[in-house]
C-alpha positions as a printed Julia matrix, in Angstrom:
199×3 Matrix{Float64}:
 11.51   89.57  107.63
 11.42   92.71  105.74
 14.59   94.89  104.51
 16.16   97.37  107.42
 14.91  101.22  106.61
 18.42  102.65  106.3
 19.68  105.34  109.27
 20.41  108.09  106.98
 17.28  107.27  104.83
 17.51  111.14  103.48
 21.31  111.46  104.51
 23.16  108.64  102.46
 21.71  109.53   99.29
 23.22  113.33  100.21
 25.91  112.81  102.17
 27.21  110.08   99.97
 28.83  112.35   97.73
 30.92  113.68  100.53
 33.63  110.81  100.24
 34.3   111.99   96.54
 34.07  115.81   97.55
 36.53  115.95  100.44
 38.59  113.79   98.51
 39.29  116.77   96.03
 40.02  118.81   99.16
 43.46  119.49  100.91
 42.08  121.96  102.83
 42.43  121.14  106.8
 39.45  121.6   108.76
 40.33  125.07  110.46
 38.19  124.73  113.75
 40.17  124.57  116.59
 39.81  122.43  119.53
 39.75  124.32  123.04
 42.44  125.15  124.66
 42.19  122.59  127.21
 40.61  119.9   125.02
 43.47  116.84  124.82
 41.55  115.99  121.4
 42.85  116.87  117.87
 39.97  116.15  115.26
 40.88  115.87  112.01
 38.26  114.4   110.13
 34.56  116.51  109.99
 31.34  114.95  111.16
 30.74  114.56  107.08
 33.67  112.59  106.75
 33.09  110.93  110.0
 29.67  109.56  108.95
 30.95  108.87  105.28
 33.99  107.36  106.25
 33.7   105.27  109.49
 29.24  105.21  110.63
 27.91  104.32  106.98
 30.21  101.4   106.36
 29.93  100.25  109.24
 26.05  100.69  110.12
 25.18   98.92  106.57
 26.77   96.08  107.5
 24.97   95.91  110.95
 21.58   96.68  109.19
 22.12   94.32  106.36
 22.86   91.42  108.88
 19.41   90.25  109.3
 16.7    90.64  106.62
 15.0    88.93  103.66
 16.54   88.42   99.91
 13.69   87.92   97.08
 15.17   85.9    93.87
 13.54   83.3    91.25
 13.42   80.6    94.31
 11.4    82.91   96.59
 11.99   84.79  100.04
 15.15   83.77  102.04
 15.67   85.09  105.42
 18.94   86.51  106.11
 21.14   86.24  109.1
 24.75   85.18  110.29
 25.45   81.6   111.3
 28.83   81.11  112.24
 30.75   82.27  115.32
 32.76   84.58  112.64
 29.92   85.7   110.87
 28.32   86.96  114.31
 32.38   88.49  115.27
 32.25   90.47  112.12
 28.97   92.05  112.67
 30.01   92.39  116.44
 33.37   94.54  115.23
 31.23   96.9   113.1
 28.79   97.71  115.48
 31.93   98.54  117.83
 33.14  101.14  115.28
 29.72  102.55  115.07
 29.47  102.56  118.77
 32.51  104.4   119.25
 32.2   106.27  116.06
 29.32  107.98  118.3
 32.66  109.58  120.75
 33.72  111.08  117.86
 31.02  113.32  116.8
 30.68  114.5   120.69
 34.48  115.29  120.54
 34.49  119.38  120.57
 36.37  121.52  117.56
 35.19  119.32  114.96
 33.76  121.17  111.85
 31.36  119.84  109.75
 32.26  120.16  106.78
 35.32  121.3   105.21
 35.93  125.13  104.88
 33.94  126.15  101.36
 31.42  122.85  100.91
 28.15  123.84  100.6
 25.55  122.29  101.6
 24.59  119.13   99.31
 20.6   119.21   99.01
 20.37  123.2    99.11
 16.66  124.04  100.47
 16.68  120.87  102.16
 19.68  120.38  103.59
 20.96  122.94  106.12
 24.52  123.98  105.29
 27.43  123.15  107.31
 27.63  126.9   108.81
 24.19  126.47  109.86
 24.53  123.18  111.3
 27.31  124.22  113.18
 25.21  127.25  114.43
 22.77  125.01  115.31
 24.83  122.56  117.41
 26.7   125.75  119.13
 23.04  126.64  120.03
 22.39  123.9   121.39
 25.35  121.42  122.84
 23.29  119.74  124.98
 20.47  118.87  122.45
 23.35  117.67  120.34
 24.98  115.26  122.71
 21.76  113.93  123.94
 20.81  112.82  119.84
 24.6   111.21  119.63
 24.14  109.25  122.92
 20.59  108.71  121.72
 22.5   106.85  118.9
 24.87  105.27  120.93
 22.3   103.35  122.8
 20.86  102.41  120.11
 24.01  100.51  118.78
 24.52   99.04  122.47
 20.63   97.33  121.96
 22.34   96.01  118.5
 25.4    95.04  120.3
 23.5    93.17  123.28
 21.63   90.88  120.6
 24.85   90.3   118.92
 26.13   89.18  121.84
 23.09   86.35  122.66
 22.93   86.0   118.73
 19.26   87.16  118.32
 18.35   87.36  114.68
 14.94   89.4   115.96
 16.63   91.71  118.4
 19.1    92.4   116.07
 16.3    93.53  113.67
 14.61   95.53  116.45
 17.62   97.33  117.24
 18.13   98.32  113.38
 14.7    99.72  114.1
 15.89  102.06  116.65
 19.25  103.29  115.36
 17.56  104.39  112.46
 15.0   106.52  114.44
 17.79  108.06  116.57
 19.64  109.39  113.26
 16.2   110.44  111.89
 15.6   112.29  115.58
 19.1   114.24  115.25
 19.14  114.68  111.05
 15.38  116.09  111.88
 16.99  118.56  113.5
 20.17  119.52  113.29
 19.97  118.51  109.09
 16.72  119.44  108.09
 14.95  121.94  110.6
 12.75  123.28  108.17
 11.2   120.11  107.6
  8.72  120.2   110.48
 11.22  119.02  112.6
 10.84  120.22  116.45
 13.28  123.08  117.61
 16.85  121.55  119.45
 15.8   123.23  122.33
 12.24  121.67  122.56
 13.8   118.45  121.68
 16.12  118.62  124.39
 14.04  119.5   126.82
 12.07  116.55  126.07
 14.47  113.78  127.21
């Protein structure tokens, strides 16, 4: 069974110096919540995805898989009832971590970051242009995601080592899908609009 391709394939590598850049910042995010919106955000979607859906997804992806050492290939899996409930309560977080990026008013990124692959990467003001653009698009990728985690959750639950797998499979094309483009839409990625229109 070969290694999980990692959800934020292109993302980890540069959003994982996020954690250590918002840590230098005081700055609150300064995006406000509407007026009617019972929700008070205070993390951005950076930090959200740094801080509470990469932790959480490695430890779902990494559940199931195949180690090479000096003795050969050893498939990987959980075996015990609490080996199964840990993977169980991170693929909660990330399930619910998907609520939190649909949550309106959050920034994301704190006021001043840049954007941390310029040329690649689009920056935060652009992203957020993007998602403004297109809210739909945008909560159709997150649910996208969401679903994804609940086909994770499912095999979990009947403790399928191969469903598991398959369902690593698909969470990382739904962060691909939305990092295609709301992330990187000069990549080649298709426009949010044609996207949405296409679920």
């Amino acid at each position: 069974m070969k290694e999980f391709r990692h959800c934020l394939a292109a993302a980890v590598a540069l959003l994982g110096a996020a954690s250590l850049y918002a840590g230098c910042s005081t700055a609150a995010p300064t995006e406000a919540p509407p007026a009617d919106s019972p929700f008070r955000p205070v993390a951005t979607v950076r930090e959200v995805m740094n801080s509470v859906i990469d932790p959480s997804v490695d430890v779902v992806w990494n559940a199931v898989g195949s180690d090479i050492d000096h003795q050969g290939l050893k498939d990987r899996a959980p075996v015990s009832d609490e080996q199964w409930a840990e993977v169980r309560r991170h693929a909660l977080v990330v399930s619910e971590a998907a609520n939190l990026l649909l949550m309106p008013g959050r920034p994301v990124a704190r006021p001043g970051e840049p954007s941390l692959a310029p040329g690649v990467e689009a920056t935060p003001e652009e992203i957020r242009s993007l998602i403004d653009k297109n809210p739909d698009a945008w909560n159709s990728y997150v649910l996208e995601f969401q679903d994804s985690v609940k086909l994770a959750l499912a095999a979990i639950d009947k403790k399928d080592t191969q469903a598991l797998f398959d369902a690593g499979e698909h969470i990382d094309s739904a962060c691909e899908n939305c990092h295609g483009v709301f992330w990187y839409p000069n990549a080649g990625a298709a426009a949010p609009n044609a996207a949405a229109s296409a679920r």
